[in-house]
C-alpha positions as a Markdown table, in Angstrom:
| # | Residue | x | y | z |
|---|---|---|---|---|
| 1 | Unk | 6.6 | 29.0 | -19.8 |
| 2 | Unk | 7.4 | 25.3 | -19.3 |
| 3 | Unk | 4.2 | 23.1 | -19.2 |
| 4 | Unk | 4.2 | 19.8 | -17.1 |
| 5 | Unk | 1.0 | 17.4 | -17.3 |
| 6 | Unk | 1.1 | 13.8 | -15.3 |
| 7 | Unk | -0.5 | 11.0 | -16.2 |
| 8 | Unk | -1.5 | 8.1 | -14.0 |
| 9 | Unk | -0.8 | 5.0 | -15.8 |
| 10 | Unk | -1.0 | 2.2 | -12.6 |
| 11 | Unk | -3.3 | 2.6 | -9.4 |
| 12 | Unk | -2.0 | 0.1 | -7.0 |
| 13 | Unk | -3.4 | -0.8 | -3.6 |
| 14 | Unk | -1.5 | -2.8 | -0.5 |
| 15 | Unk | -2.3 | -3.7 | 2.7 |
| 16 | Unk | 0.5 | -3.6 | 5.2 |
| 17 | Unk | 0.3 | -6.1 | 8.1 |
| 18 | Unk | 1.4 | -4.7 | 11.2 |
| 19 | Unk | 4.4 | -6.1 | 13.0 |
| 20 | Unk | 4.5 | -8.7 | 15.2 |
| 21 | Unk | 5.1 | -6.4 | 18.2 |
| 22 | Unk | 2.0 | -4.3 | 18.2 |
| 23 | Unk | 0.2 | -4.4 | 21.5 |
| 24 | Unk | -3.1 | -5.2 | 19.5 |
| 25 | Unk | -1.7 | -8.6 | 18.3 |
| 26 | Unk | -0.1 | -9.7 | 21.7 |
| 27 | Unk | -3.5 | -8.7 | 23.5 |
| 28 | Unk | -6.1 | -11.0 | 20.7 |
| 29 | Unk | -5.9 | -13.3 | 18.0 |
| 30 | Unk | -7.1 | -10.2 | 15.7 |
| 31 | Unk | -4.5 | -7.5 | 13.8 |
| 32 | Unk | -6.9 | -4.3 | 14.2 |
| 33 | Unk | -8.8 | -2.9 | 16.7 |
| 34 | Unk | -12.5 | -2.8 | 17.2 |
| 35 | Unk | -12.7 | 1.1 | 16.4 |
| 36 | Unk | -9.8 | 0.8 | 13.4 |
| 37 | Unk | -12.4 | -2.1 | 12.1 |
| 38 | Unk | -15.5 | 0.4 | 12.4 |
| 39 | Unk | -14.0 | 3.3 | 10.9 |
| 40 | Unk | -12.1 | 1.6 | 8.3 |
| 41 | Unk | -14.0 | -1.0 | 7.3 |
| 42 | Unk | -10.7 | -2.6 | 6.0 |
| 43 | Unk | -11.0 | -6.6 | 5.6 |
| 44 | Unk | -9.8 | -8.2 | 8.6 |
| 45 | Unk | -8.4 | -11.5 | 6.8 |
| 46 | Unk | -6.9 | -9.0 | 4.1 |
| 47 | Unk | -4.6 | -7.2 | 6.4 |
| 48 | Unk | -3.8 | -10.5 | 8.4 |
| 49 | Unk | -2.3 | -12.1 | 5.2 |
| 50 | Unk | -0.9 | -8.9 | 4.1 |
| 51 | Unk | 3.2 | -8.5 | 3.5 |
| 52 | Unk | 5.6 | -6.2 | 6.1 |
| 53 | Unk | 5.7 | -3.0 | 5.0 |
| 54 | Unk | 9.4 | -3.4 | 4.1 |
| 55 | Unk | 8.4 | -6.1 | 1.3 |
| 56 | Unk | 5.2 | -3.8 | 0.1 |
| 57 | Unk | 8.3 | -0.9 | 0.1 |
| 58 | Unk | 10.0 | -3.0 | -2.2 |
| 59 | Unk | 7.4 | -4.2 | -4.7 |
| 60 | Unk | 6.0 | -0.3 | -5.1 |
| 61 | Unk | 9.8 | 0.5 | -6.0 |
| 62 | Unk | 10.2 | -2.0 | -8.5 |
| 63 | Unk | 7.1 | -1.0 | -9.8 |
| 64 | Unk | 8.0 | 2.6 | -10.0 |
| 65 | Unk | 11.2 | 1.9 | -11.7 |
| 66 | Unk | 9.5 | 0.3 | -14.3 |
| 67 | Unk | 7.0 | 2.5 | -14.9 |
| 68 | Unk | 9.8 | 4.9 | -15.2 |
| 69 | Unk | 11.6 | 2.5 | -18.3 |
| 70 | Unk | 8.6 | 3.4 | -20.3 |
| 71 | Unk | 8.6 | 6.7 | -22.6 |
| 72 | Unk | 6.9 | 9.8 | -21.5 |
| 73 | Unk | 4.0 | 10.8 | -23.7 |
| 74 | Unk | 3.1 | 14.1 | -23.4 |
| 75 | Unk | -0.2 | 15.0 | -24.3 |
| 76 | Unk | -2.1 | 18.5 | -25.1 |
C-alpha cells in the first residue's frame, strides 16, 4: 500500500481587486459593499490597491512551479 504525506512549505495570501466594470465601483468611490465590508472585515485600501486576478493567477503559478523545482522530502 502506497503512502502519500503533503507538506505545506509556503502559505500565501492575495487580494484580488475587482474589475473595473463591477456595478459596486461605478455606483461609489469604494470597491466593496457595505455588507461584503461587515462580514469580511477585509481592508478596504488593501483590496483597492490589490492586482487583477489575472496578474495574482500568474504570480501563484510561478510560485507553484518553483516550489515544484525543489526535491520532495518524504517524511515518516
Amino acid at each position: 500500500m502506497a503512502v502519500c504525506c503533503v507538506e505545506v512549505v509556503s502559505v500565501q495570501v492575495h487580494y484580488v481587486r475587482p474589475s473595473p466594470c463591477d456595478d459596486v465601483a461605478a455606483e461609489t468611490d469604494s470597491v466593496l459593499t457595505e455588507e461584503c465590508r461587515i462580514q469580511t472585515n477585509l481592508p478596504e485600501d488593501a483590496i483597492r490597491n490589490a492586482q487583477p486576478l489575472e496578474l495574482v493567477i500568474d504570480e501563484v503559478s510561478q510560485s507553484v512551479a518553483a516550489a515544484s523545482t525543489q526535491p520532495l522530502q518524504i517524511g515518516y
